[in-house]
C-alpha positions in Angstrom: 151.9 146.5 25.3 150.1 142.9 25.2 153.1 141.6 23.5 155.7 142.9 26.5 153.5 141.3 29.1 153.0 138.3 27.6 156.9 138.1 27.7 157.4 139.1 31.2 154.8 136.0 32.2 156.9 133.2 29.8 159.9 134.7 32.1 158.9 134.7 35.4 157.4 130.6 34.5 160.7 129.7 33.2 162.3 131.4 36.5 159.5 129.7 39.1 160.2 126.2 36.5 164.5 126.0 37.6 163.6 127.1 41.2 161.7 123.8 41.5 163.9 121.7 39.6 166.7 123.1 41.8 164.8 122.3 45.0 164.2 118.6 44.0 168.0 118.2 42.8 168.6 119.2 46.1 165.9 117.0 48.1 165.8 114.2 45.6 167.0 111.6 48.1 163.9 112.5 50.1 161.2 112.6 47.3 162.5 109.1 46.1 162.3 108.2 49.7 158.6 109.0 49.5 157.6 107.3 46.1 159.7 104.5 47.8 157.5 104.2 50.9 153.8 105.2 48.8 155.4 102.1 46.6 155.6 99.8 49.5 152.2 100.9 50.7 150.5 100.2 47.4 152.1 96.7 47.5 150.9 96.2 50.9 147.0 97.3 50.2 147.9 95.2 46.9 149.2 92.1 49.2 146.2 92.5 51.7 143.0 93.0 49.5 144.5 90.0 47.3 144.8 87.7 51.0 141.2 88.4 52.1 140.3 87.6 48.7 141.9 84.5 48.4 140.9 83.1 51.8 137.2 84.9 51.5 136.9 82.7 48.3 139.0 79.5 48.5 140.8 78.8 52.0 137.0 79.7 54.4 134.1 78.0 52.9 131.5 80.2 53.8 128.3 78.4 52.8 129.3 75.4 54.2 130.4 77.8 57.4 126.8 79.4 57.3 125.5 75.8 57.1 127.5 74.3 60.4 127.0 77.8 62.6 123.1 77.2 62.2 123.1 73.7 63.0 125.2 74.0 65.9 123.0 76.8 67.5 119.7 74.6 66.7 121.5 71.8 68.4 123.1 72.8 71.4 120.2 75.1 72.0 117.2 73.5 70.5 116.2 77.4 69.2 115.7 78.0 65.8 118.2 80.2 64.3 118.5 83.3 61.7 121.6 84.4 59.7 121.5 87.3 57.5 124.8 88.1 56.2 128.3 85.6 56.4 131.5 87.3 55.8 135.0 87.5 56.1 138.0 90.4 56.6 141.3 90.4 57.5 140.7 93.1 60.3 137.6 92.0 62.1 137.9 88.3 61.1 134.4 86.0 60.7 131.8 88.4 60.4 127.6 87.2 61.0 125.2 90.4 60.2 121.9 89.8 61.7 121.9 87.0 63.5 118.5 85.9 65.3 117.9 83.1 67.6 114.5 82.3 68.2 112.7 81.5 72.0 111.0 78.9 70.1 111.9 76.1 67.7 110.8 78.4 65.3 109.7 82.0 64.6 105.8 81.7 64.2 105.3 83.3 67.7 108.0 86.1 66.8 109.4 85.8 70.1 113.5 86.2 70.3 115.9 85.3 72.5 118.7 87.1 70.8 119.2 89.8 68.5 122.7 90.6 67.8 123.2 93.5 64.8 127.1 92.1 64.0 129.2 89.5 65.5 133.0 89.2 64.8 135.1 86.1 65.4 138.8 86.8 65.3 140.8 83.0 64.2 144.1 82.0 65.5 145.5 80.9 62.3 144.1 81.5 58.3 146.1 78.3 57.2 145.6 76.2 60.0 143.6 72.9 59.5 141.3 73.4 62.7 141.9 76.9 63.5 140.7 77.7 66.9 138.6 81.4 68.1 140.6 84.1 70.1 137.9 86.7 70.3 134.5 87.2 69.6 133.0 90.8 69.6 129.1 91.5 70.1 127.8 94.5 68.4 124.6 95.7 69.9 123.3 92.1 70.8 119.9 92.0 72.9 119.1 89.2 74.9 116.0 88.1 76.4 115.5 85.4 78.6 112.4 83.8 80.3 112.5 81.6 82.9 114.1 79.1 81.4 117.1 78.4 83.9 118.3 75.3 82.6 119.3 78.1 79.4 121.2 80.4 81.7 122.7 77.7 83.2 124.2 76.8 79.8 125.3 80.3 78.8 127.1 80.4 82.1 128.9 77.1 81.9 130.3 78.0 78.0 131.7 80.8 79.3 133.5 79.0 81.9 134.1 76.1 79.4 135.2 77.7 76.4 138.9 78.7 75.6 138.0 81.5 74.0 140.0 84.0 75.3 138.3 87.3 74.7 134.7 87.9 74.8 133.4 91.6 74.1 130.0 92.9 74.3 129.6 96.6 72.5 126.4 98.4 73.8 124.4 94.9 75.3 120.9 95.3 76.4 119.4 92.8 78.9 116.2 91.2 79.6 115.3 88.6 82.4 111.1 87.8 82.4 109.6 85.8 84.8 105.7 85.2 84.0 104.7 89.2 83.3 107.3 90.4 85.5 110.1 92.0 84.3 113.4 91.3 86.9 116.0 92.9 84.3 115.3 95.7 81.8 118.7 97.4 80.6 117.2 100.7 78.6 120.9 101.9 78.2 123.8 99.4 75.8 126.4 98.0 78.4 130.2 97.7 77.4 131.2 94.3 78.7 134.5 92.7 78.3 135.2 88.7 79.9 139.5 88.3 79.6 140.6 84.8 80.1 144.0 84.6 82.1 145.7 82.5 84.4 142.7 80.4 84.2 140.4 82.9 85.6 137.9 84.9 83.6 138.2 88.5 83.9 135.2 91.1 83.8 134.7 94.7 82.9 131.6 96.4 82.3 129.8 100.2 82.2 127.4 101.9 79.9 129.6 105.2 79.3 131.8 107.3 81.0 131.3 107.4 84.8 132.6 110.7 86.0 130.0 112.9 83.4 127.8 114.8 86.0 124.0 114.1 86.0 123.6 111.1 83.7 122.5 107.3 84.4 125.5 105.4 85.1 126.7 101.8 85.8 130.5 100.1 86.1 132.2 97.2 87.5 134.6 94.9 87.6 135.6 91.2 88.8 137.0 87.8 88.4 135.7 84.2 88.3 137.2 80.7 88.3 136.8 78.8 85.0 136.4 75.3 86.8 134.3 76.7 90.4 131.5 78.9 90.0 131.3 79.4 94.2 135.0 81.4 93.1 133.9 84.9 92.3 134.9 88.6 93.2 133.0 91.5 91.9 132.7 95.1 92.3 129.9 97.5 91.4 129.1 101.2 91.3 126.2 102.4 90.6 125.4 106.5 89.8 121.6 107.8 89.3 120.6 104.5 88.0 117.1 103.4 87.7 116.1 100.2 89.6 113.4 99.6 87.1 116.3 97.6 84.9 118.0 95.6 87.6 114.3 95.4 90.0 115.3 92.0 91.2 118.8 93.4 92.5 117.2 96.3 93.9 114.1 94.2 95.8 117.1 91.9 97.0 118.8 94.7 98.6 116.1 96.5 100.0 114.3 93.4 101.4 110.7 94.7 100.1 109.2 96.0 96.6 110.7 98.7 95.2 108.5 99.8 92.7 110.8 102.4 91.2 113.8 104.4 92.7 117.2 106.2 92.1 120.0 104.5 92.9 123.3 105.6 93.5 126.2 104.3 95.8 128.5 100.5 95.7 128.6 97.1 96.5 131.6 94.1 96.7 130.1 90.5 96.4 132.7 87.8 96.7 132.8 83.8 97.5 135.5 80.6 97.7 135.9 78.0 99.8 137.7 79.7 102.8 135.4 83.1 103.4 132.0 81.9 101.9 129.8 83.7 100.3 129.7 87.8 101.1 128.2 90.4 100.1 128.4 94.1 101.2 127.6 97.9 100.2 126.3 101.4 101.0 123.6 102.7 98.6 121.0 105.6 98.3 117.6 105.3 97.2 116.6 109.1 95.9 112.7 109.5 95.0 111.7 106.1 96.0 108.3 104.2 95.3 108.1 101.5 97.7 105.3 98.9 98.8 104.4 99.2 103.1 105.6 95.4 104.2 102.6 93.5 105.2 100.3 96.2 104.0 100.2 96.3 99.7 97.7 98.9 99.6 100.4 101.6 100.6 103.3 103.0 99.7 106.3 105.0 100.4 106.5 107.9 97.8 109.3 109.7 97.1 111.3 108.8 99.8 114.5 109.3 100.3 117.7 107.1 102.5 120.8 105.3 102.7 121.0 101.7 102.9 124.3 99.8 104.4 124.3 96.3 103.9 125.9 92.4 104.7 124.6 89.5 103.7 126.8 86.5 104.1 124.9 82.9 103.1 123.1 82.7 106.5 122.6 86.2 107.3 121.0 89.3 106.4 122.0 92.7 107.6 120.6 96.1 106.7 120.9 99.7 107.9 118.7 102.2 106.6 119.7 105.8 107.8 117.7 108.8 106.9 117.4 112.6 108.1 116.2 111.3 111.5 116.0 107.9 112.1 118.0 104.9 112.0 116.2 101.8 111.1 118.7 98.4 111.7 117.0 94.5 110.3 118.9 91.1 110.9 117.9 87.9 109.2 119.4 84.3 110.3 119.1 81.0 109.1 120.0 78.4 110.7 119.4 74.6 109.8 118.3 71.8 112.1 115.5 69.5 110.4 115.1 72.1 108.3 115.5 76.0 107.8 114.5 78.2 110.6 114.7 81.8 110.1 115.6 84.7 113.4 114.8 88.4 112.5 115.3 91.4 114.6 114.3 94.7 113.9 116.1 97.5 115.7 114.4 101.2 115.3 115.1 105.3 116.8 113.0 107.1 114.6 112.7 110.7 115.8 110.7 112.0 113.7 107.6 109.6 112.4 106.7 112.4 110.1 110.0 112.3 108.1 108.7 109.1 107.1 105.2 109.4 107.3 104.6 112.4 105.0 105.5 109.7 102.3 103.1 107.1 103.0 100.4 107.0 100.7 97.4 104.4 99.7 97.7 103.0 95.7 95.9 105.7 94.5 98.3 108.7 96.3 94.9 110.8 97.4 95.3 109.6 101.0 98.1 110.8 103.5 99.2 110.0 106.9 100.0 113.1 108.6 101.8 111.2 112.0 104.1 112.9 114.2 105.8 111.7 116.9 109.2 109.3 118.5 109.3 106.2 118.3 112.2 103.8 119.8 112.5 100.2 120.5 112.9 96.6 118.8 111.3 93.5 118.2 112.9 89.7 117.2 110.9 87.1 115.8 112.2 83.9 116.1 110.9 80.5 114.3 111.5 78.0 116.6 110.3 74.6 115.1 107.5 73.9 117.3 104.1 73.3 114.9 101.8 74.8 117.1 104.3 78.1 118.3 105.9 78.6 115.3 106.8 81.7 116.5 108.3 83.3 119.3 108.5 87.1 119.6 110.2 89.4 122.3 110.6 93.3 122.4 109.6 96.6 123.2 108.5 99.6 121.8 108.1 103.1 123.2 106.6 105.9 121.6 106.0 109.8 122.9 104.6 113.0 121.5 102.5 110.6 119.0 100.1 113.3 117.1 98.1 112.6 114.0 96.9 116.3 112.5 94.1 114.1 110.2 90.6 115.8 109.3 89.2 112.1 110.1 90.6 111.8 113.8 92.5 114.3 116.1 95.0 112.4 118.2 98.0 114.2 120.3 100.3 114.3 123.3 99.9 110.2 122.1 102.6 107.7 124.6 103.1 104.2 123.4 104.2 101.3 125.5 104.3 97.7 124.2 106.4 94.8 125.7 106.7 91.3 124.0 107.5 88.7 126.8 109.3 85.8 126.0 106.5 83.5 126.4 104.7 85.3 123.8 102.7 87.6 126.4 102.5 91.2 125.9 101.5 94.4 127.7 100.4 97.8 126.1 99.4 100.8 127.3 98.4 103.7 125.5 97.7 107.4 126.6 96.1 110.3 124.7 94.1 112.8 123.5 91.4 112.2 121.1 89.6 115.1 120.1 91.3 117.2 123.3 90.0 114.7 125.1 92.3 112.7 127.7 91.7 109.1 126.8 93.7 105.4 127.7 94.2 101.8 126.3 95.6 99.5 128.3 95.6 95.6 129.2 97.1 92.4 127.4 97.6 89.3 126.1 99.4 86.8 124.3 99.6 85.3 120.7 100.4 82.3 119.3 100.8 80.8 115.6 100.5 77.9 114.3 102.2 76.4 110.7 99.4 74.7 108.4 100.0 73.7 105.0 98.3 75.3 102.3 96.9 73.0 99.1 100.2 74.0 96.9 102.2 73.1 100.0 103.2 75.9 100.5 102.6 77.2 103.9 100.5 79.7 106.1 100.7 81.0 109.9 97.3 81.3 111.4 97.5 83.6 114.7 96.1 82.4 118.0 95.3 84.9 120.7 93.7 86.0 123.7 93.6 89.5 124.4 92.0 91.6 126.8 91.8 95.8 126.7 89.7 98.3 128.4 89.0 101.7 127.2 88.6 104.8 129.1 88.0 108.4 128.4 86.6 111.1 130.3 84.5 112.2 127.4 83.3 111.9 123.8 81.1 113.7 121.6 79.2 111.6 118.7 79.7 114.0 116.3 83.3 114.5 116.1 83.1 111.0 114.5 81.1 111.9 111.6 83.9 112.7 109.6 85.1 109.1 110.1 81.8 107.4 109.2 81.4 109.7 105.8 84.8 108.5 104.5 83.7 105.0 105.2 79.9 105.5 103.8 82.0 107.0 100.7 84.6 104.4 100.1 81.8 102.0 100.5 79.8 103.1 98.0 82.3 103.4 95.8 82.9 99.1 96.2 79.4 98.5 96.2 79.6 100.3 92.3 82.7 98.8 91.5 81.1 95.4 92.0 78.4 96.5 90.5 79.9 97.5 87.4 82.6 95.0 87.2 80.6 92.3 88.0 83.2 91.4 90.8 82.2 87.6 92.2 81.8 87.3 96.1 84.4 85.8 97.7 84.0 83.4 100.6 85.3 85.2 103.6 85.9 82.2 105.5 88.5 81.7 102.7 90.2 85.1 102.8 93.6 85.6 104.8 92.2 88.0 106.8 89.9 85.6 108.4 92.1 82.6 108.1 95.2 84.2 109.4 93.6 86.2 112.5 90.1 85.5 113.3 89.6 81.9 113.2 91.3 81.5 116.5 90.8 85.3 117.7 89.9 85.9 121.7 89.5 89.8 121.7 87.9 91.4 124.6 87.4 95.3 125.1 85.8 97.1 127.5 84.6 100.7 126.6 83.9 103.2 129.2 83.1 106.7 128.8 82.8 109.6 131.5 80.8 111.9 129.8 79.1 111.1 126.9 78.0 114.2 124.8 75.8 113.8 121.4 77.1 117.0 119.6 79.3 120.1 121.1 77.3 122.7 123.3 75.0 119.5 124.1 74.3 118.4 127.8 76.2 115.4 128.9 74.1 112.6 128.5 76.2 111.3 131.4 78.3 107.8 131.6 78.4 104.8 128.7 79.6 101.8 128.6 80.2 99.2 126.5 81.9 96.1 125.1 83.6 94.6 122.0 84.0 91.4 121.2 85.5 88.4 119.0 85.3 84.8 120.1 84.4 81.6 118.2 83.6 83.3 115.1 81.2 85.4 116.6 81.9 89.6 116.4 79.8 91.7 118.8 79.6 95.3 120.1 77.5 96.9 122.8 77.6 99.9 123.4 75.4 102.3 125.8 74.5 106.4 124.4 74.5 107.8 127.8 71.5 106.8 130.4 68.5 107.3 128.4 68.1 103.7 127.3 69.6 104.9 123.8 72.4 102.4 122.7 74.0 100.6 119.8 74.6 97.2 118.8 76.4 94.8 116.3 76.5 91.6 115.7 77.8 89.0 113.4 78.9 85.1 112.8 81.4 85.3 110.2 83.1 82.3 110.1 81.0 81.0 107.3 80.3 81.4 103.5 78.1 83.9 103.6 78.3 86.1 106.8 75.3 87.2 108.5 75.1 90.9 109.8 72.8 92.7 112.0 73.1 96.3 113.5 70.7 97.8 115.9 70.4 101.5 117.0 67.5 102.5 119.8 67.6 106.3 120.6 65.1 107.5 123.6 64.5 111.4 122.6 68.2 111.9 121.7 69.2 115.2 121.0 70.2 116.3 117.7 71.6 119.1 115.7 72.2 117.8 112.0 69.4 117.6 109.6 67.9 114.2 109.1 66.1 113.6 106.1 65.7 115.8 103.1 61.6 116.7 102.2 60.4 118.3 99.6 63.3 120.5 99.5 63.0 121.0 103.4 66.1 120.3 105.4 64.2 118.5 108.3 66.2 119.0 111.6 65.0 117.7 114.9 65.7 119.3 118.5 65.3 115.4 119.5 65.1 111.8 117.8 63.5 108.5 119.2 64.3 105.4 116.9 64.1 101.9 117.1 66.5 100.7 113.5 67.1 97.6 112.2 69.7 96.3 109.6 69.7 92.8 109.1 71.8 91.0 105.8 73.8 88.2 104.6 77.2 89.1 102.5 81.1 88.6 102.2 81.2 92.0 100.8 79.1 95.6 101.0 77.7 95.2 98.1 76.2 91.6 99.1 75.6 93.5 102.4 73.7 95.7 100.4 72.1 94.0 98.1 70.2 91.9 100.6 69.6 94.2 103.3 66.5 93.8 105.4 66.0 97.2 106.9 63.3 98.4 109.1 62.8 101.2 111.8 60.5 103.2 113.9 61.0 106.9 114.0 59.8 109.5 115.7 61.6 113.4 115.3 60.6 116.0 117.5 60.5 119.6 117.0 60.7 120.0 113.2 58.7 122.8 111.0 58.6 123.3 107.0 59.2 127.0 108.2 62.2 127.0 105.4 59.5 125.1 102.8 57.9 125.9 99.7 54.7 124.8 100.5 52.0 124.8 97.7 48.2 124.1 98.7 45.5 122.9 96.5 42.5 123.1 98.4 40.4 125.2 100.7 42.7 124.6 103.8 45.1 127.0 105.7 48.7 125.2 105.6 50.2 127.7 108.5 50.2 125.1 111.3 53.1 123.2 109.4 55.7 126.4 109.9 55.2 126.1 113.4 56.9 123.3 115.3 55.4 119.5 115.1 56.4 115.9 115.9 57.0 113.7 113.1 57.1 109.6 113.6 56.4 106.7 111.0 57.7 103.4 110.8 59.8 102.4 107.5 60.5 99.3 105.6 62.8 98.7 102.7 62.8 97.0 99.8 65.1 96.9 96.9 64.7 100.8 96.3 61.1 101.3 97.7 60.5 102.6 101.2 57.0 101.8 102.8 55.8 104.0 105.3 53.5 103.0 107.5 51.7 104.3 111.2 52.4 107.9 109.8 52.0 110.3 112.9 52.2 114.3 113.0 50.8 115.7 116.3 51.2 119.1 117.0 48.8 121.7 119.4 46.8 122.1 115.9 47.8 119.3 114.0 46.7 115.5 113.9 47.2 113.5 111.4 47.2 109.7 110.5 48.2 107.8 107.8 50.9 106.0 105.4 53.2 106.7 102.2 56.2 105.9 100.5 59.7 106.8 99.4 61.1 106.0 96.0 64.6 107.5 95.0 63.9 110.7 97.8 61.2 111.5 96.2 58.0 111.2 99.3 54.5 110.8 98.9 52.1 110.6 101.6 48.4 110.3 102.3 47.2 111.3 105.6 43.6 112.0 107.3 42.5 114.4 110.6 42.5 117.6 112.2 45.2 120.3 110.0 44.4 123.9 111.8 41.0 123.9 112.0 40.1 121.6 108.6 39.2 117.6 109.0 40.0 115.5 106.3 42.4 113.4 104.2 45.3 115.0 102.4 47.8 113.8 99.7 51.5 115.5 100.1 53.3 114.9 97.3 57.1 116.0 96.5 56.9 118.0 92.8 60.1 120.0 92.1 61.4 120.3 95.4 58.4 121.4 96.5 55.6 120.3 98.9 52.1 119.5 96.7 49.4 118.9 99.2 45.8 118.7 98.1 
């Protein structure tokens, strides 16, 4: 049985053995074809590995090549240079591997200019004596530059110089510093290619494909003379990009910082010698992070709009359109002696919270909530004239103005400010301030001059003269608490900020707001006030007036509580070193409904208050303010019990006559941290007391003699553990 099978395979091999042979008689003309052609193919890889070897080792000299490219590099750049690897194919040409250019005439500081992983230079001949470069490829190269111009200026002249005619970067990453500022940052490779035609320069660049959905993406094309570098014509399209990498372009646009934003949209830029310079696009900014103009503290968060733009070499044009407002910006040069600058700002805003429910302060705890229309425009012209550098016309209108803040309630707010052209104004404002109808009105005018600061650089000091006048038919103190806690807070918080910091003082006199608006500052307000209430339910204390005022360095505010004598008062020379302050409050039995001092645990709250304060101190800052304050009062409270008190006696005396009602008064002076009171008073129908005492940290101890219910004597109240000790 093994033996038959073993037969029957032999056959069927022999069969399957003349089948093949019978297909290959019948083919052969194609099979030798193929060993023909894998022949010619062999003699071919044969033909090219033995030319690259033969050139790689006797036509190119590499060393010496290695040798010349350093030098050249070091001497046309002055920049020390790296090579790692020299080589040589027939496909990609001169090859460098790791080539690194120093910043520096050396690399002790580690600090490159250019970091290129592989660079290929394609040759127009192999047997020619001086064989010239047709293309040279950059593969992942990263360059940095400073602010060295004079080196971009090179860079940019042996492009237009060179006859090379193909110049490809493969995934490029840029970087442009200037000081610690970072103008350029590519985090994505770029794919750029510069053609040379027709003696132009041709360019291509993006960093992938541009039609994927949802990704980063930048592309663009143009054309530039090789001999005129005023002949350009680019295009530019930008999709979800981040200005973070291009933060110079994006500040350019916009006008302002741009601290970070999306951008997607396009631009044209183009110059010669027949249309000029010109530049034009239509982009939008998606969660922006913008700096206020003129105010640094604040920003624009999140915000989104459009921006359409031209800019031609003496103009400026932008139009920012958002959800409701259009905002439209024009800047002109023009040159007589020298370069004067017109801007006009055109605005219909229809909303003010649309853009107001972004605004923020640095640290994006603060908001803005301001509603309202606002409509109008304003040009500010530089005319040339030393002393009115400046001349401004316009006029602004604004209605429904509310701002919902828990600092200040303002609604049913109209706005109406004219600039003349002789640099006179008009305003008028109506509202209501805590529900409370209330106008500004009057006028003035405003002037600035053009002073040279020590740099040369210069500075526009302002000039004016205005008078306004305040009215409202009432106002009660305490809605203004709010207000003064959020300013006692954030002043605090300087005063320990300097503290800890060691912050120097700085001499106001040298600070821009004082050399920019108050050196020459004639400000004149009058205050008057209908009904003047101290808290809500309170009887009107009946009419104040008052007055604010800035002249010759000199700040001042008077202001009457109603007509019990009780008023306020501020004054201070400022335009010095070291200002000097003073502040002066005199209450005549004021009412009062807040606690005001905390003893022994006791909440002590006055139906009335009589004080004579005064804050006297020296300081560019609060915490000079602070530190040397002078501050002294007379008080006297009327009304107040320990009714709420832990009261803990210590001798052979009945301490009921303090949970009924008693007048309170002592005069207080400060120093450092230690309050001395002194002429301590409590008078009640079964108390009278005399004597003195002191306050360190809130913690109060007194000594008084006389009459307490129906015991003579002296007493020592002392504050242990929130509670009141007296023995």
């Amino acid at each position: 049985m093994e033996r038959f099978f073993s037969t029957y395979r032999f056959l069927l091999w022999k069969q399957n053995l003349e089948v093949l042979l019978n297909r290959i008689r019948e083919n052969k003309r194609v099979l030798f074809s193929f060993l023909a052609l894998g022949f010619v193919f062999f003699l071919f890889v044969l033909s090219y590995y033995g030319l690259e070897f033969y050139l790689r080792n006797y036509r190119i000299p590499l060393v010496k090549l290695r040798k010349v490219v350093s030098a050249t590099i070091n001497k046309e750049l002055g920049k020390a240079v790296d090579i790692g690897v020299l080589d040589f194919s027939l496909r990609e040409g001169l090859i460098i591997e790791d080539l690194v250019v120093s910043n520096e005439e050396d690399f002790s500081y580690n600090d490159h200019m250019l970091k290129v992983k592989k660079v290929t230079f394609r040759l127009s001949s192999y047997f020619k004596e001086s064989p010239t470069v047709e293309r040279i490829d950059f593969y992942s190269p990263h360059l940095v530059l400073n602010e060295d111009i004079g080196m971009r200026s090179r860079l940019i002249e042996y492009i237009q110089t060179s006859r090379i005619k193909d110049i490809r970067f493969h995934d490029a990453r840029l970087t442009v510093k200037k000081s610690e500022t970072t103008l350029v940052d590519w985090k994505e490779g770029w794919d750029i290619d510069l053609l040379r035609k027709n003696k132009r320069i041709f360019l291509k660049y993006n960093n992938g494909w541009f039609w994927v959905p949802n990704t980063t993406r930048i592309k663009g094309e143009g054309e530039f003379s090789e001999s005129n570098l005023e002949d350009y014509r680019f295009e530019f399209f930008w999709k979800n990009y981040p200005s973070e990498e291009a933060i110079l372009l994006t500040n350019y646009l916009f006008g302002a910082n741009v601290q970070s934003a999306v951008v997607s949209g396009e631009g044209r830029i183009s110059a010669n010698l027949n249309s000029g310079f010109v530049l034009d696009g239509d982009v939008e900014f998606e969660n922006s992070y913008i700096s206020v103009p003129f105010f640094e503290d604040y920003l624009l968060a999140g915000f989104r709009f459009r921006e359409k733009f031209h800019f031609t070499k003496d103009s400026e044009e932008r139009e920012f359109i958002g959800n409701d407002f259009q905002i439209k910006t024009q800047v002109l040069s023009r040159i007589t002696k020298e370069t004067l600058v017109s801007r006009k700002i055109e605005f219909q805003i229809g909303a003010l919270e649309d853009i107001f429910e972004h605004v923020t302060d640095i640290s994006g705890n603060v908001r803005y909530p301001l509603f309202g229309e606002l409509h109008g425009f304003v040009e500010l012209n530089e005319t040339g004239e030393k002393n009115k550098w400046f001349s401004v016309i316009g006029d602004v209108t604004g209605s429904e103005i509310k701002l919902d803040s828990s600092l200040v309630q303002l609604e049913n707010g109209n706005l109406s400010l004219k600039w003349k052209p002789n640099n006179e104004w008009d305003l008028k404002i109506d509202a209501e301030i805590f529900g409370k109808p209330s106008h500004l009105f009057g006028f003035g005018s405003s002037d600035w001059n053009r002073s040279k600061k020590i740099d040369g650089s210069y500075y526009y000091p302002m000039s004016s003269k205005t008078k306004l006048s305040f009215q409202t038919t009432e106002l009660t103190a305490i809605d203004w608490k709010p207000l003064y806690e959020d300013w006692k807070k954030d002043t605090m918080e300087e005063i320990r900020e300097r503290q800890e910091k060691l912050i120097p003082e700085e001499y106001f006199y040298q600070t821009k707001l004082y050399k920019y608006f108050l050196e020459s500052m004639n400000f004149d307000l009058g205050i008057q006030i209908t009904n003047f209430f101290p808290y809500r339910g309170s009887k009107s204390l009946g009419e104040s007036k008052g007055n604010l005022g800035v002249k010759d360095g000199r700040f001042s505010l008077n202001l009457g509580l109603g007509n019990l004598d009780s008023k306020v008062s501020m004054v201070s020379y400022f335009a010095s070193k070291t200002p000097n302050f003073s502040f002066n409050l005199y209450l005549k039995e004021y009412p009062w409904s807040d606690p005001w001092m905390n003893l022994c645990g006791i909440d002590v709250k006055p139906s009335n208050v009589s004080i004579d304060f005064s804050f006297n101190s020296i300081g560019s800052d609060y915490y000079m303010l602070h530190k040397d304050a002078r501050t002294s009062y007379s008080l006297k409270l009327f009304g107040v019990n320990f009714r709420e008190g832990d009261l803990v006696s210590k001798g052979n005396f009945d301490i009921k006559p303090l949970k009924s009602n008693f007048d309170m008064e002592f005069t207080l002076n400060r120093y450092s941290d230690l309050d001395y009171l002194s002429d301590v008073v409590v008078t009640s129908d079964t108390i009278d007391l005399k004597g003195y005492g002191n306050n360190k940290n809130g913690n109060y101890q007194m000594t008084l003699y006389g009459l307490l219910g129906e015991t003579r004597g002296s007493f020592n109240v002392s504050e242990e553990e929130n509670k009141c000790v007296i023995k």
